[in-house]
C-alpha positions in Angstrom: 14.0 -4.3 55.9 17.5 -4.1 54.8 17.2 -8.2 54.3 14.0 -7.7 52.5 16.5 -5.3 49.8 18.8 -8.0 49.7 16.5 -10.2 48.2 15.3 -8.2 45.9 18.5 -7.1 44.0 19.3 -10.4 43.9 16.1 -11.2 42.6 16.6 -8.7 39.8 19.7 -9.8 39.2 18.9 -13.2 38.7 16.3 -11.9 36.3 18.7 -10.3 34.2 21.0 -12.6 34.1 18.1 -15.3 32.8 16.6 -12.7 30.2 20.0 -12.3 29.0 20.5 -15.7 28.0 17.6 -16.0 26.6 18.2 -12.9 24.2 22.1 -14.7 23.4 19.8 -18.0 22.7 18.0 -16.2 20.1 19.3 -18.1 16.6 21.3 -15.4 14.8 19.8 -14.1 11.4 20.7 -15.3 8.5 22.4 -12.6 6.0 20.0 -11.9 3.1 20.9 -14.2 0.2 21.6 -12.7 -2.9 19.2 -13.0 -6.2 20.9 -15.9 -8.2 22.7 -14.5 -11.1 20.0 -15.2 -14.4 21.6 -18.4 -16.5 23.3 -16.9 -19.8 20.9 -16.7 -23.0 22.7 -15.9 -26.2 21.4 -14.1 -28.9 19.8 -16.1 -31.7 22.6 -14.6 -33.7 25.8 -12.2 -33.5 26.7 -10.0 -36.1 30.4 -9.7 -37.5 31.6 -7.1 -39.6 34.7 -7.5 -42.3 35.5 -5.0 -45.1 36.5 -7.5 -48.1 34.9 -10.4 -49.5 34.0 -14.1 -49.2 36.9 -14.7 -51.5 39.2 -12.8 -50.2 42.0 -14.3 -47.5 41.1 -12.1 -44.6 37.5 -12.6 -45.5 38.2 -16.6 -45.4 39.3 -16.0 -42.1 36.6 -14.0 -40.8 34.1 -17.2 -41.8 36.3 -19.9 -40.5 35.7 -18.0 -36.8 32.5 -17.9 -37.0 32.0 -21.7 -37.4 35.1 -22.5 -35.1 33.4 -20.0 -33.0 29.6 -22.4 -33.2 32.0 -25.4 -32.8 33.7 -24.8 -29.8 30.9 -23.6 -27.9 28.7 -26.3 -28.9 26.1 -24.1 -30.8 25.6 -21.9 -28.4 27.0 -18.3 -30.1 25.9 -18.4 -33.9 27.7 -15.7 -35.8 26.9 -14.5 -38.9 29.5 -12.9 -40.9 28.4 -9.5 -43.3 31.2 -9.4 -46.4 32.1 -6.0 -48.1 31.2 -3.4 -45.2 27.6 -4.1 -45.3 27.5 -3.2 -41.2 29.0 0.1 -42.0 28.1 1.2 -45.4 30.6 1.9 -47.2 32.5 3.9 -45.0 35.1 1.5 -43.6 36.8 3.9 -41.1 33.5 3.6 -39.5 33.6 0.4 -38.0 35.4 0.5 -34.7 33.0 3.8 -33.6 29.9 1.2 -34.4 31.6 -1.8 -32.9 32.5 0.9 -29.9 28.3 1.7 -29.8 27.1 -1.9 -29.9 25.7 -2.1 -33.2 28.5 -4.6 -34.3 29.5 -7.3 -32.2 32.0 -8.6 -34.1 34.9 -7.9 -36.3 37.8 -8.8 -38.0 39.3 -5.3 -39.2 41.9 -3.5 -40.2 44.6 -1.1 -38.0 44.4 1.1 -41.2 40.4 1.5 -41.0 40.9 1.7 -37.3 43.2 4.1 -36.8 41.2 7.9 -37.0 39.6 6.1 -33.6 42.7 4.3 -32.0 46.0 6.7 -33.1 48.0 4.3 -31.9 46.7 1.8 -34.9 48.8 4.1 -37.1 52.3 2.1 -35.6 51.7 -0.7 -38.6 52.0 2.6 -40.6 55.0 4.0 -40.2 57.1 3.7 -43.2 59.8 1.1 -43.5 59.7 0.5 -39.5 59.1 -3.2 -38.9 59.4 -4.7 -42.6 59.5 -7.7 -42.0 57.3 -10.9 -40.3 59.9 -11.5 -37.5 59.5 -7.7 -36.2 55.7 -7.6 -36.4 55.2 -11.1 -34.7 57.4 -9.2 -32.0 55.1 -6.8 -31.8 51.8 -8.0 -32.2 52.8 -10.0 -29.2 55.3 -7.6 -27.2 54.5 -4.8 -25.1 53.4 -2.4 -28.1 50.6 -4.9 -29.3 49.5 -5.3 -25.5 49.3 -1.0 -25.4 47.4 -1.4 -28.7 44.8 -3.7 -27.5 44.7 -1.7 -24.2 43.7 1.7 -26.2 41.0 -0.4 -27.9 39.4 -1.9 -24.5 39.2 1.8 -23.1 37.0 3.0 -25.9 34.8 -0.5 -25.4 35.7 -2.8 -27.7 37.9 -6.1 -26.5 41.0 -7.5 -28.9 40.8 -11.2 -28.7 43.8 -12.2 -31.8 46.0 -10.9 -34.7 45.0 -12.0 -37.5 46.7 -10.2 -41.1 46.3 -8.8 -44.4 50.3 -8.1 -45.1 52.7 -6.0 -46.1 51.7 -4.0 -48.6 53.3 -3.8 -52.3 53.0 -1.0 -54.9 51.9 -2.0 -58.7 51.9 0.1 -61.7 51.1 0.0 -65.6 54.2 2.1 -66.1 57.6 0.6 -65.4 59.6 -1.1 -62.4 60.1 1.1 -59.1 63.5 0.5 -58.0 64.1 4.2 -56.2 61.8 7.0 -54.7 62.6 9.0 -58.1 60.5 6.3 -59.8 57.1 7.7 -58.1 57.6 10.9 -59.5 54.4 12.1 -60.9 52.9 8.8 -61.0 48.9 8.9 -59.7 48.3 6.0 -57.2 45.2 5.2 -55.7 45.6 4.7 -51.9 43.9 3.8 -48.9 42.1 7.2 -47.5 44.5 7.7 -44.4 46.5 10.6 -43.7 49.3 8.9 -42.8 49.3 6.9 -46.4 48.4 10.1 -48.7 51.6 11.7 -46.6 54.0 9.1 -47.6 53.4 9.1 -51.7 53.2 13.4 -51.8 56.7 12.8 -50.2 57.7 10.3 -52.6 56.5 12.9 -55.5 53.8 10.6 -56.7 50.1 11.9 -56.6 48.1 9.8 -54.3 44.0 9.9 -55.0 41.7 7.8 -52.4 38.8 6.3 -54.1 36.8 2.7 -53.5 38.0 -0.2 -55.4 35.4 -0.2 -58.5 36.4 3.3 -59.3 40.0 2.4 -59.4 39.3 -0.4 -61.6 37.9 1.8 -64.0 40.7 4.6 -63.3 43.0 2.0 -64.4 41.6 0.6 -67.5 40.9 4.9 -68.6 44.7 5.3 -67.6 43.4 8.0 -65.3 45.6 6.4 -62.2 48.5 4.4 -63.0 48.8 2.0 -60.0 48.2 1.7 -56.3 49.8 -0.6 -53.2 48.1 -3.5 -51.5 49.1 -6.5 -49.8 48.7 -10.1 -51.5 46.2 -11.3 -50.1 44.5 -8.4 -52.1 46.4 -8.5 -55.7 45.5 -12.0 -56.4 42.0 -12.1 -55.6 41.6 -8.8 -57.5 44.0 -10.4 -60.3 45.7 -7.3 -60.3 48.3 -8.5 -63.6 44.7 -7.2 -65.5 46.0 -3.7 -64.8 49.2 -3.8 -64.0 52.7 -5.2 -64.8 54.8 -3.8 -62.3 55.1 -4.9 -58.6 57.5 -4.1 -56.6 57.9 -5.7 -53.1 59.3 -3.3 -50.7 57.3 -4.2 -47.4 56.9 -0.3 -46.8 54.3 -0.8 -44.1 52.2 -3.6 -42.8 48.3 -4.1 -42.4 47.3 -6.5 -39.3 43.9 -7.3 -38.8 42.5 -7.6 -35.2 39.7 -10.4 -33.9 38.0 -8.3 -32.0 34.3 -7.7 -30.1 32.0 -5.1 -28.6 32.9 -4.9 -24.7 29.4 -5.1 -23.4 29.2 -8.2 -25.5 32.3 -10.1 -24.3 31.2 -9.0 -20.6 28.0 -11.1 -21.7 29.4 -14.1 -21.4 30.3 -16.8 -19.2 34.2 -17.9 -18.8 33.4 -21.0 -20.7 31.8 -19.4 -23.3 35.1 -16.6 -23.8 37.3 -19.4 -23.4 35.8 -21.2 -26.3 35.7 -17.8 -28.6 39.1 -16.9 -27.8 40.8 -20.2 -29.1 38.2 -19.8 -32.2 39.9 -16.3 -32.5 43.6 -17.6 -32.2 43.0 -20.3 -34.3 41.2 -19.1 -37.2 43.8 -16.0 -37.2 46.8 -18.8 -37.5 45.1 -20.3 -40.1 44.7 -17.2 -41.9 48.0 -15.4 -41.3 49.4 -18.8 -42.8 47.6 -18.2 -45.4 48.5 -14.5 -45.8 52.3 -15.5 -45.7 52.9 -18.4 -48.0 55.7 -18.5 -50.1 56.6 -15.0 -48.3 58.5 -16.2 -45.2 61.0 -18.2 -44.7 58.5 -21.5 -45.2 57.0 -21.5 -41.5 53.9 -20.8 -43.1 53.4 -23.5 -45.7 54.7 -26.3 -43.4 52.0 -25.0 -40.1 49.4 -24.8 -42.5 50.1 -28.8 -43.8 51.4 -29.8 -40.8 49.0 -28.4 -38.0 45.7 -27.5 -40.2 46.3 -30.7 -42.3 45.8 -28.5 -45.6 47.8 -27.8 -49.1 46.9 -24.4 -50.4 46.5 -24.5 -54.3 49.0 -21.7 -54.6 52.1 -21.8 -52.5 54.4 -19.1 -54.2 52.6 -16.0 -54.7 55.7 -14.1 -56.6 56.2 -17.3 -58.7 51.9 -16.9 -59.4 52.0 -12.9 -60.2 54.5 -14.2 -62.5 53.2 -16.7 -64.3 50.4 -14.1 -65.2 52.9 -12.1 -66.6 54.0 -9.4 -63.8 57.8 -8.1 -63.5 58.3 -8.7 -59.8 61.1 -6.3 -58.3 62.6 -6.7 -55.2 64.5 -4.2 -53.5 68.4 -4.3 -52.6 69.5 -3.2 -49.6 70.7 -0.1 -50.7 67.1 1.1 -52.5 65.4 0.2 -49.4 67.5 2.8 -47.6 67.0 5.1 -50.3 63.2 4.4 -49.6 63.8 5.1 -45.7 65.9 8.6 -46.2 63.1 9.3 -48.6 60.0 9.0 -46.3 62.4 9.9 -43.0 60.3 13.6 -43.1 56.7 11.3 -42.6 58.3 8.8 -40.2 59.4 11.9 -37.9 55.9 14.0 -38.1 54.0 10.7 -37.2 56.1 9.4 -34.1 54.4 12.0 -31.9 51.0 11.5 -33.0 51.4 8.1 -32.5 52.8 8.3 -29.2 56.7 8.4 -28.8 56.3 5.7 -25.7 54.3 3.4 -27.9 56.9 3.6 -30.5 59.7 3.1 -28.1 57.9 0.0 -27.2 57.6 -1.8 -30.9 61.7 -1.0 -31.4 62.3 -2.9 -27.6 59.9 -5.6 -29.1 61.9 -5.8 -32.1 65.4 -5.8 -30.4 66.1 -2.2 -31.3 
């Protein structure tokens, strides 16, 4: 009996042991594969939003990255540039909220239009801080442009170049401004930001926002006697209609950023944001060369022969303002500290709305 047990434990055993290998023979099971990501269709078109013209620099600009933008990526992404604030109707400080909700893909705007939605747009505005194309080279590419383009991403929309409008000059019908005393009384139309209408009340001028046509006529009824913009606006405009006066004091700067709706950049393949971002560096080199000729210390003029193969038809913008008649002033050392101690009061109330850490940034940028 007890042999008879033997056999059968071994029996089971044996069993065990052979349906156990047949279970470990079993071919393991393959992981379930995941659905292959859907091939990228573009839209038939992409929308890009600029506040200025055809004929205006920045505007240029704006059209020569749309078709560097179709070049490079071989016709895939057509965009389709819409002049004069058509996307946003009118209402320029508008456009990053809509480029922030999808309804623009594209644009090329301003830091001044931007800033009531990205504060820290409002560095540029500070008065008399970077003055100069060194300082805001530094800081378009330091540590206080990377913070800017960061604070744009979080509220959805990606910064992809610098492009630029330029320092902007004041003009008047009255007589040369050579000290803050000069302003006194004066009406100037100004861009609608806080920061700007600020700067002129402490200057003693009286600073009116209103759109361009209005201001035309303002001038020619001697209602408003002169306003500040950059070159790249006074000769398109032909500003020596109005005015005789310009005075170049650099007071604050006005970048303009290549940028596009987040969701849309996610979009699209690496090849395809390669090809967009060197469309978006290049077409803002071009452009800032443009913005800066006869301005800098020549860089400009010779990059925009030597690496865009191009002679501009005006290379000396002072020299152009006055042949059409203009008294050009430019400030000494000594008035453009007069200018700083004058607007010191703005400079201070704006730091901390700005952000003191962003600020402290753009002077390590600059070497300060």
């Amino acid at each position: 009996m007890k042999k008879a047990v033997s056999i059968l434990v071994v029996v089971v055993l044996v069993l065990g042991v052979f349906a156990a290998g047949l279970t470990g023979c079993k071919p393991a099971q393959k992981p379930e594969e995941k659905p292959a990501k859907p091939a990228f269709t573009p839209k038939a078109e992409y929308n890009l939003s600029v506040v200025v013209g055809p004929t205006f620099w920045w505007g240029e600009g704006a059209q020569k990255f749309a078709d560097l933008v179709k070049k490079y990526t071989d016709g895939k992404i057509n965009i389709k540039v819409y002049y004069g604030g058509q996307l946003f109707k009118g209402k320029q400080t508008n456009e990053f909220q809509l480029m922030s909700q999808g309804v623009i893909d594209f644009a090329w705007g301003s830091t001044i239009n931007w800033s009531p939605t990205v504060p820290e747009c409002n560095l540029f505005s500070l008065p008399f801080f970077i003055n100069n194309y060194k300082n805001l080279d530094a800081i378009e590419n330091g540590e206080a442009g990377k913070a800017i383009f960061e604070a744009m991403e979080k509220k959805g929309v990606v910064g992809l170049a610098w492009a630029e409008n330029g320092f902007r000059q004041i003009t008047n019908s009255k007589h040369p401004i050579k000290e803050p005393e000069d302003l006194r009384g004066l009406k100037f139309r100004v861009v609608g930001s806080p920061i700007f209408i600020d700067i002129f009340k402490q200057l003693g001028a009286d600073p009116t926002s209103m759109s361009w046509g209005d201001a035309v006529t303002a001038f020619q009824q001697g209602v408003v006697d002169g306003q500040e913009n950059p070159m790249g606006v006074l000769i398109p405009v032909k500003i020596w209609q109005y005015h005789k006066y310009v005075t170049r004091w650099n007071y604050l700067v006005d970048p303009v950023i290549v940028a596009v709706n987040k969701k849309v950049w996610d979009s699209f393949p690496s090849d395809i944001q390669q090809a967009i971002k060197k469309a978006a560096v290049e077409s803002a080199r071009w452009e800032k060369d443009k913005c800066r000729l006869g301005l800098d210390d020549g860089t400009a003029l010779k990059d925009f022969k030597e690496h865009f193969g191009e002679t501009p038809e005006i290379t000396d913008y002072v020299k152009y303002l006055q042949d059409h008649g203009m008294v050009v002033t430019n400030l000494t050392p000594k008035e453009r500290q007069d200018f700083i101690n004058a607007t010191k009061p703005v400079f201070d109330k704006w730091v901390p709305k700005i952000g003191v850490d962003l600020v402290n940034k753009a002077k390590k940028d600059m070497g300060q």
